[in-house]
C-alpha positions in Angstrom: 8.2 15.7 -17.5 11.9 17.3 -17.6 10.1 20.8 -19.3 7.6 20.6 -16.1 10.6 19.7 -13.6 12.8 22.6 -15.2 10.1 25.5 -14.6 9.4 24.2 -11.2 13.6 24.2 -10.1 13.3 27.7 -12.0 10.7 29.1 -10.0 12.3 27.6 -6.7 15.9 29.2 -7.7 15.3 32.3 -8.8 11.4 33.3 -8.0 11.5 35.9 -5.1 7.6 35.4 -3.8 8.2 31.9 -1.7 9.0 29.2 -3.9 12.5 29.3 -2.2 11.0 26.5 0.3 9.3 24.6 -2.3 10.2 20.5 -2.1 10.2 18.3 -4.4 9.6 14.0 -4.8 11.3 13.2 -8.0 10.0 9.7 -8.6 12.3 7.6 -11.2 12.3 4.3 -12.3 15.9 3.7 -11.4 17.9 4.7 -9.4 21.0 7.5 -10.6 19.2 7.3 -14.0 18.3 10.8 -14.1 22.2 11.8 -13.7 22.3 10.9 -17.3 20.0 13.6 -18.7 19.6 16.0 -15.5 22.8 16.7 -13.1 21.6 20.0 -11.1 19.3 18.8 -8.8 21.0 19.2 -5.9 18.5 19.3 -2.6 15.9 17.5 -4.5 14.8 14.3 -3.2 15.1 11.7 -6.0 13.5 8.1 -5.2 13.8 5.0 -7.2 10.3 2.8 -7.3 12.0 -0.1 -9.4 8.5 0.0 -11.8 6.6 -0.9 -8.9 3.8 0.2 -7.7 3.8 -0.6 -4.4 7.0 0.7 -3.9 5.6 4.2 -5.3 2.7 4.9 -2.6 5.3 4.0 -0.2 7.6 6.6 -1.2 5.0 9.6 -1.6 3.2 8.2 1.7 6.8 8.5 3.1 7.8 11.6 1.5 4.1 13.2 2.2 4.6 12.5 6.0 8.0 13.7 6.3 7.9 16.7 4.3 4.1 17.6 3.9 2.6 17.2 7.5 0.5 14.9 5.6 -1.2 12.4 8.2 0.2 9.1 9.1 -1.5 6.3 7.3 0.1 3.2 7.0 1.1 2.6 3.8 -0.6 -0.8 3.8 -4.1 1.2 4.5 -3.6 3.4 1.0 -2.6 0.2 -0.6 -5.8 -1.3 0.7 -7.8 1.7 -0.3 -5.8 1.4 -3.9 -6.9 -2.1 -4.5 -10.3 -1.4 -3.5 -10.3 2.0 -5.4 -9.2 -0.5 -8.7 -11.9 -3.4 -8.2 -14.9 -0.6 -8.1 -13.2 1.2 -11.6 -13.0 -2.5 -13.0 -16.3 -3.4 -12.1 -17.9 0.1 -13.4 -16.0 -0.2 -16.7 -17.4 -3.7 -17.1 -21.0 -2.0 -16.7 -20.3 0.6 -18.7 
């Protein structure tokens, strides 16, 4: 992912066609832990999901809202569609 992260900061830095707006959700597992490897990520939103996955939608459903327009869904109602999403790939790998 840091190869991937580095062309997209690139192209928001220094690409002339638009990518000046371009936003970012950096999702890590820890908080501050990306300071070790990466410091220049200044105006990049960095958020901690403590290796839970619950905590993740919440942050990109938060994020998504905020900074994509994206509509506002509860984050219990992609949870719900989550779970149910999981129980129908179970159930068709079982079949399978």
């Amino acid at each position: 992912m840091p190869l991937e992260l580095g062309i997209d900061y690139g192209c928001k830095k220094f690409a002339q066609n638009g990518f000046g707006d371009k936003k970012f959700l950096i999702l890590e597992e820890q908080q501050y832990r990306y300071q070790a490897a990466i410091s220049d990520l200044s105006g990049c939103d960095i958020q901690a999901h403590e290796a839970n996955f619950e905590v993740a939608v919440r942050k990109v459903r938060n994020w998504l809202v905020s900074e994509g327009n994206a509509e506002n869904y509860g984050a219990s109602k992609i949870l719900g569609a989550y779970t149910g999403f999981q129980e129908w790939h179970y159930e068709n790998q079982l079949a399978a």
